[in-house]
C-alpha positions in Angstrom: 4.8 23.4 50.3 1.5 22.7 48.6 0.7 19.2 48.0 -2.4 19.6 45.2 0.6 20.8 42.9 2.6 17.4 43.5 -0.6 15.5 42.8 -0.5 17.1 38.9 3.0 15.5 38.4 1.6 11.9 38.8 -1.1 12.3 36.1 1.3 13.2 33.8 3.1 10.1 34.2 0.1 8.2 33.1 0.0 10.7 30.1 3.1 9.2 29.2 2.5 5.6 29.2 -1.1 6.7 27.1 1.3 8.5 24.5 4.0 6.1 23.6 1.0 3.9 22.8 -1.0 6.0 20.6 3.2 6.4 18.9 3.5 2.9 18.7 -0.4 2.5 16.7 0.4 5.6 15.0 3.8 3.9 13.5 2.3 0.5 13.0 -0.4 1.9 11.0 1.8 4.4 9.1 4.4 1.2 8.3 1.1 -0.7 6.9 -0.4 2.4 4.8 3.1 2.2 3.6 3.0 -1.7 2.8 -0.5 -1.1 1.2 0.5 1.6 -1.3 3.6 -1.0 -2.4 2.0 -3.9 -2.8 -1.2 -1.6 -4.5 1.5 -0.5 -7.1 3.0 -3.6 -7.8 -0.2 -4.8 -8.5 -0.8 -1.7 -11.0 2.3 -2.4 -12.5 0.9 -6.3 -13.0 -1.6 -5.2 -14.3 -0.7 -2.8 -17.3 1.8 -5.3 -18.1 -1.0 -8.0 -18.6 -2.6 -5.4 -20.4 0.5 -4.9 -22.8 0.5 -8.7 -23.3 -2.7 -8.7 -24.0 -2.6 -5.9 -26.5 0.3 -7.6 -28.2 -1.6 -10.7 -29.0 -4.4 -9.2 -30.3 -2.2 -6.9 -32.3 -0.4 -9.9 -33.5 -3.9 -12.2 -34.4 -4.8 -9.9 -36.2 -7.6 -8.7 -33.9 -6.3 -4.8 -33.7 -4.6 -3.0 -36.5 -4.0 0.0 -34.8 -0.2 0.2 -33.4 -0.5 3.5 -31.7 -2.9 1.5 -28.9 -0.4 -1.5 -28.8 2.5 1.3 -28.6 0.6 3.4 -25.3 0.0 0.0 -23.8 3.3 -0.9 -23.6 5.0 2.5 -22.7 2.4 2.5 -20.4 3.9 -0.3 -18.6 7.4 0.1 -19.2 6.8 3.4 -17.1 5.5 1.5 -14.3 7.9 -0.7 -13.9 10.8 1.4 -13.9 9.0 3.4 -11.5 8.5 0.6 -9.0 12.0 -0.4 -9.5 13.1 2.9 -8.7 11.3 2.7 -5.4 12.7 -0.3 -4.9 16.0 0.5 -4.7 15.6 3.6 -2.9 13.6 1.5 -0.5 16.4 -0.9 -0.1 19.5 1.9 0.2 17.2 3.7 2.9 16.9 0.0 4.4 21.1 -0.8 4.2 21.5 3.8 5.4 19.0 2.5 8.8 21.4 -1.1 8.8 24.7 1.1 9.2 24.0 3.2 11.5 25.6 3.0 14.7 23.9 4.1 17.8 
C-alpha cells in the first residue's frame, strides 16, 4: 500500500473547509448586491415621483405650459412604481414558496 497517496486525501479535507467559506462570502455578497439593486430602485422610483410632483406644481403655477413634459414625468413614474411593486410581490411569493417548503 503506498502511503504518499493517503497523504493527498487529507489536503483535500482542508479544501473543503476553504470552499464552504468562499460559498458562504460568495452568498453573503450575492444577497447584498441583491439588497443594493432594491433599495437603489426604490430610490429611483422616489425619485421620479418627486420629479412628477415637482413637474405638477410648476405646471400648475403657471411656471410650464407645456403638458406633454408634465404627462412623461408622471408616466414616467407610474412605470416605476408598478415595476417595483411587481418585484415586490414576486419577492414576497418566492419568500412564502422558501417558508413552505418542507425539508
Amino acid at each position: 500500500m503506498d502511503i504518499a497517496l493517503l497523504n493527498g486525501i487529507s489536503d483535500l479535507s482542508t479544501f473543503d473547509r476553504n470552499t464552504a467559506a468562499v460559498n458562504k462570502t460568495n452568498k453573503n455578497e450575492t444577497f447584498e448586491n441583491l439588497f443594493q439593486s432594491a433599495l437603489s430602485m426604490v430610490n429611483n422610483t422616489n425619485d421620479l415621483t418627486n420629479a412628477a410632483k415637482n413637474a405638477e406644481m410648476s405646471y400648475a403655477l403657471g411656471f410650464n405650459e407645456n403638458t406633454h413634459d408634465l404627462q412623461v414625468a408622471q408616466q414616467k413614474a407610474n412605470l416605476s412604481l408598478q415595476y417595483t411593486v411587481a418585484v415586490r410581490n414576486k419577492v414576497l411569493e418566492s419568500y412564502k414558496e422558501i417558508m413552505n417548503l418542507q425539508f
